[in-house]
C-alpha positions, -999 to 999 in steps of 0.1 A, spaced: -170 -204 -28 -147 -179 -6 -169 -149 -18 -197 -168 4 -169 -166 36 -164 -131 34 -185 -104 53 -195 -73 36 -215 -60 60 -191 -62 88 -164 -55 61 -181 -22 48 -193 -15 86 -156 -15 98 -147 9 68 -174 36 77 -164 37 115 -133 42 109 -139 70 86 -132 107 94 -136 137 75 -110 148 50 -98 186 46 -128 190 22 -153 172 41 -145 195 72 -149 222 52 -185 213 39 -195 204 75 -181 240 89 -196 258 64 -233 241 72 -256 224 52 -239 190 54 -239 165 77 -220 132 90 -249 114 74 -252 135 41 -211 121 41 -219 87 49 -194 63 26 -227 39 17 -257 40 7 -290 18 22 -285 -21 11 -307 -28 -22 -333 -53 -21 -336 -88 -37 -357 -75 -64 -336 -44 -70 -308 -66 -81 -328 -85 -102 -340 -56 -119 -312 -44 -126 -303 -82 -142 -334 -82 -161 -324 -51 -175 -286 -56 -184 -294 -95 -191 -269 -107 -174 -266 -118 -140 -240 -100 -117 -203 -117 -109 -204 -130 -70 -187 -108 -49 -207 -71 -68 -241 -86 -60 -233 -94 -22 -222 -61 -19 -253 -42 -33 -268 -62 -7 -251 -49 20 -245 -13 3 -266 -3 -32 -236 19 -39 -203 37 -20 -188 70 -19 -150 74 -20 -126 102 -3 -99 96 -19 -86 82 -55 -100 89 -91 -134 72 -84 -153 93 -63 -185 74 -58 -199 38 -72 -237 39 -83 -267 24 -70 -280 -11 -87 -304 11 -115 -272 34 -123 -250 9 -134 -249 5 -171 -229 -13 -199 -198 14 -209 -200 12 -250 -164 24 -255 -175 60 -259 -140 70 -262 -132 46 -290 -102 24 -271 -108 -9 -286 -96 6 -318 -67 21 -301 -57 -15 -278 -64 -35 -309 -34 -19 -335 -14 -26 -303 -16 -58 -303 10 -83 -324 14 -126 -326 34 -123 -294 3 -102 -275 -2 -125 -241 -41 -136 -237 -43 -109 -210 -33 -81 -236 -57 -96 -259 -87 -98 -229 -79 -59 -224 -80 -51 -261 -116 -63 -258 -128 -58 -228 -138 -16 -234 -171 -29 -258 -181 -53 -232 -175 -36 -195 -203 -26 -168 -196 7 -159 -199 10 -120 -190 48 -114 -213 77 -112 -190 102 -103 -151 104 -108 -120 123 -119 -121 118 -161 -123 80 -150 -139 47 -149 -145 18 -134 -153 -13 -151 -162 -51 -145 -153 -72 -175 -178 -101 -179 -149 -112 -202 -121 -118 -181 -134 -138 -154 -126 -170 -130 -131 -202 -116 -160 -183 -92 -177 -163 -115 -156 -130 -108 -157 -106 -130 -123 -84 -135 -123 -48 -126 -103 -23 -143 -99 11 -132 -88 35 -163 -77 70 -156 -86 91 -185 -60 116 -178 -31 93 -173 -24 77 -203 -20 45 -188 -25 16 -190 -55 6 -165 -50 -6 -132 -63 -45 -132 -81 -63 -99 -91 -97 -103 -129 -91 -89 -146 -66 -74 -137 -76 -39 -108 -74 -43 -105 -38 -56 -130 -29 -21 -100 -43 -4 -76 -25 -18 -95 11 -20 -100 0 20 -61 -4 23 -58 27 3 -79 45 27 -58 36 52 -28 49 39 -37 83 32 -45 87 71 -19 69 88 0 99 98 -28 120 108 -27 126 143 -54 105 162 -62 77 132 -62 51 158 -86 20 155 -89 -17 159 -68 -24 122 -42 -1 132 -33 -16 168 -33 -50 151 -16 -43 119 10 -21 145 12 -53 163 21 -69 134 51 -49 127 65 -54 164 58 -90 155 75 -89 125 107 -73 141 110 -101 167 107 -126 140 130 -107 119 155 -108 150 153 -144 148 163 -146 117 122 -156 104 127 -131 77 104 -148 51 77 -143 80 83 -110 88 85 -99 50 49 -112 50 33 -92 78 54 -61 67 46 -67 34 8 -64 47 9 -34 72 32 -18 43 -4 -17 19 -16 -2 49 8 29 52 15 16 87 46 33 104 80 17 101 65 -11 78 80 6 48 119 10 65 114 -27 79 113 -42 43 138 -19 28 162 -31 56 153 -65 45 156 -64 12 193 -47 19 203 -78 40 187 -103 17 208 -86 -13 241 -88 3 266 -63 5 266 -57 -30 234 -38 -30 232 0 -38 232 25 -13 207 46 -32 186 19 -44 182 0 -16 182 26 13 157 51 -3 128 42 19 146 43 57 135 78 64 114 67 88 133 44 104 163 70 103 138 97 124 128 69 150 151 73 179 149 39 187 167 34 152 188 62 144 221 52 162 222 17 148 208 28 115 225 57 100 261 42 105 255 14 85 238 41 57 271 61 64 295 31 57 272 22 22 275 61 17 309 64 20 315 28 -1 291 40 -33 311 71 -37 335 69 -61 370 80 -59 375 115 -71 339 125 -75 320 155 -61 304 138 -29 269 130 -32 245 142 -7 238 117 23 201 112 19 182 99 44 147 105 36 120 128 31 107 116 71 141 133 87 135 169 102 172 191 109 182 176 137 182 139 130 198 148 98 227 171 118 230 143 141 237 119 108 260 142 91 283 141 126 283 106 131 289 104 88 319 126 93 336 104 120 327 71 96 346 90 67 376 102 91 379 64 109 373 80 146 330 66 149 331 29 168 299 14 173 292 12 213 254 4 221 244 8 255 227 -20 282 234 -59 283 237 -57 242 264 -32 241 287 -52 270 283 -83 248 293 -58 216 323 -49 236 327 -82 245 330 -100 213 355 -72 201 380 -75 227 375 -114 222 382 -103 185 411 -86 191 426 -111 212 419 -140 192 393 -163 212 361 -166 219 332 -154 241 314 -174 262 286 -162 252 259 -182 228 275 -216 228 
């Protein structure tokens, strides 16, 4: 089994290093009476016979991947999401449906209902409630909707929402994803530096190189990846990939939204902004009050004063495109080969 590969204490032991205090946690710890250890994201490992207890007393035994981690940590806290903290091996109980949703999933449910529709419909009466400690929400393993291992699905239902809840196919795999999540919320903060971030920053450089040699499907990957991570650039890196891999026909607004942070990069704003300018300039229609030249919400004044300048000599025909270094003499010289007719020499 793959559950039987992975390394929850290592896994769980990465996580809490790499933790820092929030707003709020710096706060509590300021104001005295807390501690790095009363903050501590898990609690001691439970025992062999803990777990079995606790299967004794639900009558079940646990999916795979939940039971290796109560042996590494016999519960977690969270800083961040609608699940604040996941209980210890004797908190966990079945959930019951207090809130009477089978009732309300069931009259939603018609002939053409898909067998996952159906499994959710179901799964409220039957769910182990993991959560001890939340914001109006729940999260649930459904012995009911499981796999070829043994996992158990988790579901995560914000009571406040009105949504629908959000679905991970085990419970490692919603660790993982509260671990990317994690990330995320502290990649801008000054000084969140740590063996993931250098390699998943590494991965981005990576990614531009192979993007550069026209790998795209491989740099979409580890974009794709550093992206769940909130990694810088990741984000602008895909949205220029999914521009070129649309064509030209592909909106401006729609498919330049998320280069604000490639726009602010000074390594990227003089190649990047032109091209938005041109696609601005294009999308407008004839006539219309201009629409505003967004860049994104990453841009302070002065990268979007720079981009309304070189905008204005796109839309009057007077900006030419004239990099600097060995790229911009082989720019120059593939237009005047252009204009004369012929060809460089250059690349065959």
């Amino acid at each position: 089994m793959i559950e039987n590969r992975f390394d929850w204490q290592e896994f769980l032991g990465r996580w809490q290093d790499e933790w820092v205090p929030d707003e709020d946690d710096a706060e509590d710890l300021a104001e005295g009476g807390t501690t790095l250890a009363d903050l501590a994201l898990a609690a001691p490992p439970a025992t062999e016979a803990e777990v079995a207890a606790a299967e004794e007393r639900l009558g079940c035994r646990l999916p795979p991947s939940y039971r290796r981690f109560l042996g590494a940590a016999n519960g977690w806290r969270f800083d961040q999401g609608a699940i604040y903290r996941l209980g210890a091996a004797h908190e966990i109980d079945w959930f019951g449906d207090p809130l009477g949703l089978t009732a309300v999933y069931r009259e939603g449910l018609t002939e053409r209902s898909t067998e996952q529709e159906v499994l959710l419909a179901g799964m409220w009466q039957r769910a182990l409630r993991l959560e001890t400690d939340s914001d109006m929400s729940y999260a649930l393993l459904d012995p009911g909707d499981t796999d070829e291992d043994g996992e158990w699905a988790l579901y995560v239902y914000k009571g406040w929402s009105g949504e629908f809840p959000d679905r991970y196919p085990s419970f490692r795999a919603y660790m993982q994803r509260m671990y990317q999540d994690f990330h995320s919320a502290r990649a801008s903060v000054p000084g969140f530096v740590n063996d993931t971030t250098r390699a998943l920053d590494a991965d981005v450089e990576r990614a531009r190189r192979e993007a550069l040699s026209g790998r795209w499907e491989t740099a979409r990957e580890l974009l794709t990846e550093a992206e769940r991570y909130g990694r810088p650039r990741a984000r602008g890196m895909l949205r220029q990939l999914d521009a070129l891999s649309h064509g030209p026909g592909y909106g401006y607004g729609y498919g330049h939204h998320g280069f604000g942070e490639l726009v602010a990069d000074p390594r990227c704003t003089g190649e990047l902004v032109p091209v938005m300018a041109a696609a601005h300039l294009r999308d407008d229609r004839p006539g219309a009050f201009p629409s505003r030249f967004a860049l994104g919400v990453e841009t302070d004044e002065s990268v979007t004063a720079a981009a309304d300048a070189i905008l204005a000599r796109v839309r009057d025909g007077s900006y030419r495109y004239a990099p600097g270094g060995a790229f911009g003499q082989a720019v120059a010289e593939a237009r005047e080969a252009a204009r004369r007719g012929t060809r460089t020499g250059r690349g065959g």
